[in-house]
C-alpha positions as CSV (number, residue, x, y, z in Angstrom):
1,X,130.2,48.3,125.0
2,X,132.3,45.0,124.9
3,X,130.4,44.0,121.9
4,X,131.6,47.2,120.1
5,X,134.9,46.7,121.4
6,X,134.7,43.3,119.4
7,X,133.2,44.5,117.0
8,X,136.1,47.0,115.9
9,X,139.1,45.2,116.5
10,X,137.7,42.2,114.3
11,X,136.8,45.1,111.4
12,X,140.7,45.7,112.2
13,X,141.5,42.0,111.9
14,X,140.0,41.6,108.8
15,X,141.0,45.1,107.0
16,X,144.9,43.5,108.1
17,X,143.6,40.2,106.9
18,X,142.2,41.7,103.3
19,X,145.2,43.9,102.7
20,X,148.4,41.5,103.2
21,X,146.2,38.9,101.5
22,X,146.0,41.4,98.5
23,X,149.4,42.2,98.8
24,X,149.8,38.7,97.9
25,X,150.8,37.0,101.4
26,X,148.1,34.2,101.6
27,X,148.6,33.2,105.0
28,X,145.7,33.3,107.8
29,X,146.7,36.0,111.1
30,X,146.9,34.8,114.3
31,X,145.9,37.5,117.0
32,X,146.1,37.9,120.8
33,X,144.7,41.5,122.4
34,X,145.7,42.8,125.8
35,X,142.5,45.3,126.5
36,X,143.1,48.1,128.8
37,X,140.0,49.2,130.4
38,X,139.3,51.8,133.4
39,X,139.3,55.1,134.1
40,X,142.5,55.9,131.8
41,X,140.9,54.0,129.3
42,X,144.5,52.9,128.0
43,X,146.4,51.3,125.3
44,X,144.7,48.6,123.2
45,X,147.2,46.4,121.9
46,X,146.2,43.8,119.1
47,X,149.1,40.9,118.4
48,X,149.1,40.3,114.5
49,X,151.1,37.1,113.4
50,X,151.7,35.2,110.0
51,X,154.0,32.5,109.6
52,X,156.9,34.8,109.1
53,X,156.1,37.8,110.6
54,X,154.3,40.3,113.2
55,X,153.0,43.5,113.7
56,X,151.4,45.2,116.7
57,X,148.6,48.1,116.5
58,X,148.1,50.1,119.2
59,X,145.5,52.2,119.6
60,X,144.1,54.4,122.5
61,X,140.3,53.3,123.4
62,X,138.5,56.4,122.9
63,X,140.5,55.8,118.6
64,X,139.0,52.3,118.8
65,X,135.6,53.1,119.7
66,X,135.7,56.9,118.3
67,X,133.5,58.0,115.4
68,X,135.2,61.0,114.3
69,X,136.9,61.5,111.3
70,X,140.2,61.9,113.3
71,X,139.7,58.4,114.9
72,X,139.0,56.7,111.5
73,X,142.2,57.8,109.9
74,X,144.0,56.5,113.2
75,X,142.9,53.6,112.9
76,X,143.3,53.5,109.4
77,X,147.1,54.2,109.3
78,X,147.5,51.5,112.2
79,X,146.0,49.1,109.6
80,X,148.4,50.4,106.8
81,X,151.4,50.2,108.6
82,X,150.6,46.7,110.4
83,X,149.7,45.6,106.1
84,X,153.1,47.4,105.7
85,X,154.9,45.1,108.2
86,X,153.2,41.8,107.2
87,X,153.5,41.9,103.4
């Protein structure tokens, strides 16, 4: 399990990365997480910074490590709208 927790916030990191990099912003994120684990299985906060900017994508645990359609596009628009708020 903490491997695919990894595993999917760094496919967020980089889908971030990719995007704002297209969008012509060519500088590298910084990132911090705050992982909420437990019963509740909480709030997953990823930190997003560039030099002049930053974005925060939250996402609930069972989004992050979901593999329904539903969960996908969650996670997707998180990654549009942190692109949004980088570029």
């Amino acid at each position: 399990v903490p491997r695919g927790v990894h595993r999917r916030m760094a496919a967020i990191i980089e889908a971030v990365q990719t995007g704002i990099w297209e969008a012509g912003v060519h500088d590298l994120l910084g990132y911090a997480t705050d992982y909420a684990f437990g019963e509740q299985r909480g709030l997953q906060t990823l930190v997003l910074k560039s030099r002049h900017r930053s974005a925060y994508v939250r996402l609930h645990w069972d989004a992050v490590m979901g593999n329904t359609d539903a969960d996908r596009q969650t996670v997707a628009r998180a990654v549009q709208s942190a692109i949004a708020e980088l570029a």
